[in-house]
C-alpha positions in Angstrom: 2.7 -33.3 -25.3 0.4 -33.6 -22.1 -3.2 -35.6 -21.9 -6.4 -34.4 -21.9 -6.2 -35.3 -17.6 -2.9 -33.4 -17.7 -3.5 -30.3 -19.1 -7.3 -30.3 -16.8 -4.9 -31.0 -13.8 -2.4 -27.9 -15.0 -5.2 -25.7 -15.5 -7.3 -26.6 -12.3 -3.8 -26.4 -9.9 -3.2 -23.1 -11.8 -6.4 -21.5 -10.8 -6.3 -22.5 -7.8 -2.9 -20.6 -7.3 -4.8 -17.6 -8.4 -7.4 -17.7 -6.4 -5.0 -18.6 -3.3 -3.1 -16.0 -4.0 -6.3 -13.2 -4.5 -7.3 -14.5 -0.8 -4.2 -13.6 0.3 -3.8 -10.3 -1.2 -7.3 -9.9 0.6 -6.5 -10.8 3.4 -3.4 -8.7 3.7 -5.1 -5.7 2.6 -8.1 -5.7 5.6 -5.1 -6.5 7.9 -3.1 -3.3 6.8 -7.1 -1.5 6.4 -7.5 -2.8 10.7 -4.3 -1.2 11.3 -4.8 2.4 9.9 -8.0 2.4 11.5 -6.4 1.4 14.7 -3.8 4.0 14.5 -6.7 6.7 13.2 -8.4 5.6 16.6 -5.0 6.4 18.9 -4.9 9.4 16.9 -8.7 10.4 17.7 -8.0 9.9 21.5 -5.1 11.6 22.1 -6.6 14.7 20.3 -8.5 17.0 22.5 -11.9 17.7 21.8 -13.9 20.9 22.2 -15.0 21.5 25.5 -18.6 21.1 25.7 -19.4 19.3 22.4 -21.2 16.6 22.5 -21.4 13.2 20.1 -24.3 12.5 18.4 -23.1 10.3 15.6 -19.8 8.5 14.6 -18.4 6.3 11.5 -15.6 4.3 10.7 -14.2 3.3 7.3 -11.5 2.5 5.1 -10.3 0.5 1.4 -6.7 0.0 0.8 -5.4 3.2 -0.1 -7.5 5.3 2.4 -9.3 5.5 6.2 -11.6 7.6 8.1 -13.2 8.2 11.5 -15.5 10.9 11.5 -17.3 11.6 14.8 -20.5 14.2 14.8 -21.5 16.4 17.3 -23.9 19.3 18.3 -22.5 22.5 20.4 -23.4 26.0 21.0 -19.8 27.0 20.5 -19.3 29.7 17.1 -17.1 28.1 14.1 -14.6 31.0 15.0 -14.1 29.3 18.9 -13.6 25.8 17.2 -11.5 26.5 14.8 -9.3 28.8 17.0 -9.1 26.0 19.9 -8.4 23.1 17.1 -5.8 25.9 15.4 -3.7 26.1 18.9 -4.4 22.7 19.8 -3.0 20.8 16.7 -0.2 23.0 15.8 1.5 23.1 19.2 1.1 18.7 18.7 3.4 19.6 15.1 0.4 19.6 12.5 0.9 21.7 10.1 -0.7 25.8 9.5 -4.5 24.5 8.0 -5.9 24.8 5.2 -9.5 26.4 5.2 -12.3 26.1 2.8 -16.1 27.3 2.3 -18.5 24.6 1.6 -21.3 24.6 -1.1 -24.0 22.6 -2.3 -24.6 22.1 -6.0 -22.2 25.1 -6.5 -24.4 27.3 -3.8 -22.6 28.7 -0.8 -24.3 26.8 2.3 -22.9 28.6 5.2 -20.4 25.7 6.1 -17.3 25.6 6.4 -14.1 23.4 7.1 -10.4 23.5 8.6 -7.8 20.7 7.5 -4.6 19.9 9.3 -1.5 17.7 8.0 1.2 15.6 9.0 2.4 13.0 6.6 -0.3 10.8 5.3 -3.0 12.2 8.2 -5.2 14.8 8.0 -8.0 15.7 10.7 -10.5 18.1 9.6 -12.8 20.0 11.3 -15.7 20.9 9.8 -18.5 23.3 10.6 -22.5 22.4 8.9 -25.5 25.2 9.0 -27.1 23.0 7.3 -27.3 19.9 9.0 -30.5 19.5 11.8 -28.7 17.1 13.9 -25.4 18.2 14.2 -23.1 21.2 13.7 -19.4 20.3 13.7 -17.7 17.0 13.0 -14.3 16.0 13.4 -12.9 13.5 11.1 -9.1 11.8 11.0 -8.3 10.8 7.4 -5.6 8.0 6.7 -4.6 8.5 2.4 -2.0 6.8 0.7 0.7 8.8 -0.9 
């Protein structure tokens, strides 16, 4: 049978394994989180971007089991010439055919609309706001575990 100092010694060394161990898990999750980001950015500059938009906003984010970049930007250019140029673009580069939706708010057709390409655990989509007063289209590359 241990002591009273014992067993306090047992328990104390035990959670501090835990919490070691939590730190760790931690740490190894924002490392893998800095890498996808990291790959999402080489991904985001060897993709062409519409000729003639231009960047009015970006943001950058991520947990364990996801990422994002998504960069903003205002252009004259019609939905139709974006999504045709990101179409041809991104399926000679192997993405896959996209996948297009209508957007809504609170149920309610808004105008908007967005374009989503695939490859593995990537995505980049290209959406299209008429609602939005300070830009128009964004671009976003998505990182999701599978």
């Amino acid at each position: 049978m241990l002591s009273g100092q014992h067993a306090k010694l047992l328990n104390l060394t035990g959670a501090l394994t835990l919490v070691s161990l939590g730190i760790v898990i931690l740490a190894c999750s924002a490392l893998k989180n800095h890498e996808r980001l990291n790959e999402l950015r080489d991904l985001a500059a060897s993709t062409p971007l519409f000729p003639g938009f231009q960047l009015v906003n970006s943001h950058e984010g991520g947990k364990r089991e996801n990422a994002i970049i998504a960069r903003f930007y205002r252009s004259n250019a019609t939905y139709d010439q974006v999504k045709d140029f990101y179409r041809r673009t991104l399926i000679e580069k192997g993405w896959g055919e996209p996948i297009e939706e209508s957007l809504s708010t609170w149920g309610i057709a808004n105008g908007g609309k967005v374009i989503t390409f695939h490859k593995g655990e990537y995505s980049i989509e290209v959406e299209y706001s008429a609602e939005s007063q300070t830009w128009n289209f964004s671009v976003s590359y998505v990182w999701e575990a599978k």
